[in-house]
C-alpha angles and dihedrals in degrees: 000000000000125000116245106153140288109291116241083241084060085068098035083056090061091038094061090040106065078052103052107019106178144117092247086065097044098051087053087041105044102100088057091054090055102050105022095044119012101032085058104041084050083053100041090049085033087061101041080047098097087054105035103021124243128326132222110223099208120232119263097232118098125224106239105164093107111021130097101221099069102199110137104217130056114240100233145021127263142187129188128197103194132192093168147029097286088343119108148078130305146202127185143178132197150153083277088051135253126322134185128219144160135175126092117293109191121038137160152153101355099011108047084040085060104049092041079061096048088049090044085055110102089224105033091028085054090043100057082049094060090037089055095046086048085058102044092044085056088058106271136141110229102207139167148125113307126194112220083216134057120270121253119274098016143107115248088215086055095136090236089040086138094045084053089050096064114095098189123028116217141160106193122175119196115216091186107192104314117158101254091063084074104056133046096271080083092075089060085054106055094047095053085051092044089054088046096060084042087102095051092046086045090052096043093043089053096044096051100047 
C-alpha cells in the first residue's frame, strides 16, 4: 500500500472513541480502525523503513491490570523506530491530528546514570544544548520528565543543572490536523523531522551504549 495520508475518518474514529470507549463500538468500528488508521500508519512507517529501520505499530488494547481508568482501547495510534532500549523515533496519530517526536522516553539505574554523565560533560553536556536549541529553534517542543530536586551527587550551581534535572529527553512536534496530514505530502514531513531529531538519537544513543 502506498501512503497517501491519514483519512479525516482516521481522526473522526478517535474522535468517537474517547466518547464511547467500549468494546461494543470497537467491534462496529473496527474495520474503520484497519484500513483508516492502521493500514496507513504500517505504509507511512513501511515507506520511512530503508532510512530509520523498521517500526513497531503498537497494539490498540490497552493494559488495564493495574490502572485505575478502565477503558479497553488507546486513543490514538501510535509507531515507534528504535535504536535503542526506549530511544528511538515516533509517529502518532490522534482525534487532535498527527504529531512527531524522537528522544528516549523511559530511563533508569545504568542508563539514565549514563546519560546524566554525558550532559555533566563540558563537550557532550554543551552539545546536546546546542542539539536541543536547534530543535526547539526549528519549532519543536523539548519535553521530558523533570525532577523538582537535584539530582543526587550533583551541584545545584552545575552550569547544565536543568538539563541534569530531566529524567526523559524529547522533541516532539504536533501537526494537528492540518491539511497536508491527510495527503501524501505528510510522509515528506515526517522524514525531514525525523532527520532533524537525528542529532539528539545519535547523542542519546552514544551516551547510553
Amino acid at each position: 500500500m502506498e501512503f497517501s495520508g491519514f483519512p479525516v475518518a482516521a481522526l473522526d474514529f478517535y474522535d468517537d472513541l474517547e466518547v464511547d470507549n467500549t468494546k461494543s463500538f470497537w467491534e462496529a468500528h473496527k474495520d474503520v480502525y484497519a484500513e483508516q488508521v492502521k493500514a496507513p500508519m504500517v505504509a507511512l512507517t513501511d515507506a520511512l523503513a530503508q532510512e530509520f529501520g523498521g517500526a513497531k505499530v503498537f497494539r490498540p488494547y490497552r493494559d488495564v491490570r493495574f490502572a485505575k481508568d478502565k477503558t479497553p482501547y488507546k486513543t490514538h495510534q501510535g509507531a515507534f523506530v528504535g535504536v535503542g532500549p526506549a530511544t528511538g523515533w515516533y509517529v502518532e496519530v490522534a482525534a487532535p491530528g498527527v504529531r512527531v517526536g524522537g528522544g528516549i522516553y523511559e530511563a533508569g539505574g545504568e542508563r539514565l546514570a549514563a546519560i546524566r554523565e554525558a550532559m555533566a560533560d563540558d563537550k557532550s553536556g554543551k552539545a546536546l544544548q546546542r542539539i536541543l536549541r536547534d530543535l526547539e529553534r526549528g519549532g519543536f517542543e523539548v519535553a521530558g520528565e523533570r525532577l523538582k530536586t537535584v539530582p543526587r551527587g550533583y551541584d545545584k550551581e552545575h552550569p547544565r543543572i536543568e538539563l541534569l534535572r530531566m529524567k526523559t529527553v524529547l522533541g516532539m512536534r504536533s501537526y494537528g490536523f492540518e491539511p497536508f496530514v491527510h495527503t501524501p505530502e505528510l510522509l515528506d514531513r515526517v522524514r525531514d523531522d525525523w532527520r532533524r531529531l537525528r542529532p539528539l538519537i545519535n547523542w542519546l544513543e552514544a551516551a547510553t551504549t
